[in-house]
N, C-alpha and C positions, 0 to 999 in steps of 0.2 A: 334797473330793470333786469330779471331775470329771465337768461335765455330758457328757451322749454330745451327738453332733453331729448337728447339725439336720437331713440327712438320714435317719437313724436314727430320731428323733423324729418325722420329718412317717410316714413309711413307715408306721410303728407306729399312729400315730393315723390315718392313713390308711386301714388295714386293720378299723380298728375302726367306726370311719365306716360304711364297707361294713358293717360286721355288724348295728350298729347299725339301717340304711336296711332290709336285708332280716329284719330281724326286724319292724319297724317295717311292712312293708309285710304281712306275716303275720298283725299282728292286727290291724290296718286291716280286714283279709279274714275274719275271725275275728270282727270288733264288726260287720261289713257283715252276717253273718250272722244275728247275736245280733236285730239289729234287725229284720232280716225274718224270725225267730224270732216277735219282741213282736207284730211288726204282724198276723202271720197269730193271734195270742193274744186279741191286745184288738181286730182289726178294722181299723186305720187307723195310718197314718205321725202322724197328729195326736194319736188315746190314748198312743203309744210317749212322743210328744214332751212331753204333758203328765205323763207318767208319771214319766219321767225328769227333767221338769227344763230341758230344750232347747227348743230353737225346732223349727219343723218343718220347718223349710228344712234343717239340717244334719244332722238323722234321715232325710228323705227320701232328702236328696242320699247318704248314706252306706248308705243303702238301695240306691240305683241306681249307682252307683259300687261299692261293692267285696263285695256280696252276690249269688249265682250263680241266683239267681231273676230 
């Protein structure tokens, strides 16, 4: 079996790359929500964070980062 040639290969993962990145940035925007879902629920970036599990630095931050509130 003959491998296909490495630009063929890079292209293809290439493209996927790309898909990968904007789907990735999708629910980025999607958990940015979810979270200022929780906090408007329980009150605070800190009940979300101990809720979940997390610190509150990377609920906040993801809070204010990729949620449209």
């Amino acid at each position: 079996m003959t491998e296909e040639p490495w630009r063929v290969r890079f292209q293809r993962e290439d493209e996927l790359v790309e898909q990968l990145q904007s789907q990735l940035a999708e629910a980025l925007k999607r958990r940015g929500k979810a979270l200022a879902d929780g906090k408007k629920e329980l009150g605070s970036s800190y009940a979300v964070a101990k809720d979940r599990g997390r610190s509150y630095t990377v609920i906040n931050d993801a809070i204010k980062k990729y949620s449209t509130e």
